[in-house]
C-alpha positions as CSV (number, residue, x, y, z in Angstrom):
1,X,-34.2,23.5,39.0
2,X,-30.7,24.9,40.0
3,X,-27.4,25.0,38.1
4,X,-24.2,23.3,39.2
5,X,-21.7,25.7,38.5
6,X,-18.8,24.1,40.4
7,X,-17.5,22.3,37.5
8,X,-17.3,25.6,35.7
9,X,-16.1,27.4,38.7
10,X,-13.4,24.5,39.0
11,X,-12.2,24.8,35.5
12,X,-11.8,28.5,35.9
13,X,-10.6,28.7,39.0
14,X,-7.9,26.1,39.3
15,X,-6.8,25.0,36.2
16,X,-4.7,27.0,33.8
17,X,-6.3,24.9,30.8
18,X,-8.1,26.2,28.4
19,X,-11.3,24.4,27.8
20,X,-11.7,23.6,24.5
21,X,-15.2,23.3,22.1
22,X,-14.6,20.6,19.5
23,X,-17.3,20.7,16.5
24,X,-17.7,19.9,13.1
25,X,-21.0,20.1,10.5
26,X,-22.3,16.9,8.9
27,X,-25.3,16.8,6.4
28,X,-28.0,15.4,8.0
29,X,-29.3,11.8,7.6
30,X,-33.5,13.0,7.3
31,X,-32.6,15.7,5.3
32,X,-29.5,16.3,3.3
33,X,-30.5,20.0,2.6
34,X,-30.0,20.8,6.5
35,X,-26.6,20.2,8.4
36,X,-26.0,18.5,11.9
37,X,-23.2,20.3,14.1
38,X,-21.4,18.1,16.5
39,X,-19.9,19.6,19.3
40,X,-17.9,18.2,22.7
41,X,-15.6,19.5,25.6
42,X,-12.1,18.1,25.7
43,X,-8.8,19.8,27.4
44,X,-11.1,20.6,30.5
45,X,-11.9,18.5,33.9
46,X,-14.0,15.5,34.2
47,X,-17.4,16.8,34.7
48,X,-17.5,20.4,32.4
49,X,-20.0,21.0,30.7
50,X,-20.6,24.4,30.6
51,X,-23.6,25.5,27.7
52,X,-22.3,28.0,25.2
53,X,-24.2,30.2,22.9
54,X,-23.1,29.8,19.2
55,X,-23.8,32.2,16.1
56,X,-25.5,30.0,13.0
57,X,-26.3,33.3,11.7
58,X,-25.8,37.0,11.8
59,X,-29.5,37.2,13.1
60,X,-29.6,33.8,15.1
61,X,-27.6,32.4,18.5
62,X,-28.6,29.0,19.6
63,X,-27.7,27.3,23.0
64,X,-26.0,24.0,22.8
65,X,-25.0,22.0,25.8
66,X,-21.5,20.1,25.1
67,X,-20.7,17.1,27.3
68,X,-17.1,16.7,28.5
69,X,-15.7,13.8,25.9
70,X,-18.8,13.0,24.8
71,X,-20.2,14.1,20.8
72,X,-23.7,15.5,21.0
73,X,-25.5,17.3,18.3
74,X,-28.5,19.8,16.7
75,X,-29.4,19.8,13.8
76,X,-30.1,23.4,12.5
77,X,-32.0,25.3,10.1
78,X,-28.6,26.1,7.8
79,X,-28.7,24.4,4.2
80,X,-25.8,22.0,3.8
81,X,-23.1,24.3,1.4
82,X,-21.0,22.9,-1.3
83,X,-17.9,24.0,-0.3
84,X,-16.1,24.2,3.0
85,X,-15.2,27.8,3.1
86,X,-19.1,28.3,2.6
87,X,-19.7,26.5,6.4
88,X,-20.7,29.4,9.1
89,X,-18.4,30.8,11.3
90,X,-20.0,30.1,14.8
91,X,-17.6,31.2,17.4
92,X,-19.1,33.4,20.1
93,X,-16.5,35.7,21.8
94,X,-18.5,36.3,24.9
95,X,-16.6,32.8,26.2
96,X,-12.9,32.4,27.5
97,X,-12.3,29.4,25.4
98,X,-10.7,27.6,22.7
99,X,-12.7,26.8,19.5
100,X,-11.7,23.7,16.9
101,X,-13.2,23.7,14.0
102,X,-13.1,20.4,11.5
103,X,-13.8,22.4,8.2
104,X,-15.0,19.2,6.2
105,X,-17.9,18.4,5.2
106,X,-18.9,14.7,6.1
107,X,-21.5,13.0,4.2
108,X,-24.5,11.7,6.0
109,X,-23.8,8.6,7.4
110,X,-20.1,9.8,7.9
111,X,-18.6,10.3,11.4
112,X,-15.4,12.2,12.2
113,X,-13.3,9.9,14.5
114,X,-11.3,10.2,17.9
């Protein structure tokens, strides 16, 4: 199956906004060891939703797809820390975008709002 790239191309191309990858971590509800990160577009055009490669570790990149506006997740292999400062940094500089990063923790069962 092909890729549509015209949204991306679009974005790029003809807009001077920077998109922007919203995410935040959140135990997860099977197992409260592992985390759940969130992730969504916003400040882009209707229709982005480019995949981006994101670092959980210093050995490991996953793929995630973000929707434009819309919160997805994965839940990954990282154990759910203690303290904030102990989340993973998973910016990937390979992409011209913006990064926003809730540094809570939410509890299982817990969803950050709009």
């Amino acid at each position: 199956a092909r890729t549509d790239l015209s949204k991306i191309f679009d974005q790029y191309l003809r807009h001077t906004q920077i998109p922007a990858l919203e995410y935040y971590f959140v135990a997860d509800e099977k197992d409260k060891t592992r985390m759940r990160l969130y992730f969504r577009w916003i400040d882009c055009i209707k229709g982005f939703n480019m995949p981006v490669k994101v670092q959980l570790t210093k050995e490991k990149q996953q793929l995630i797809k973000p929707v434009e506006g819309k919160w997805n997740y994965i839940v990954t292999s990282l154990k759910t820390p203690t303290e904030p400062d102990q989340l993973p940094n998973i910016t990937n500089r390979n992409y011209y975008i913006r990064w926003i990063e809730n540094r809570k923790i939410v509890p299982p069962g817990k969803y950050i709002r709009d």
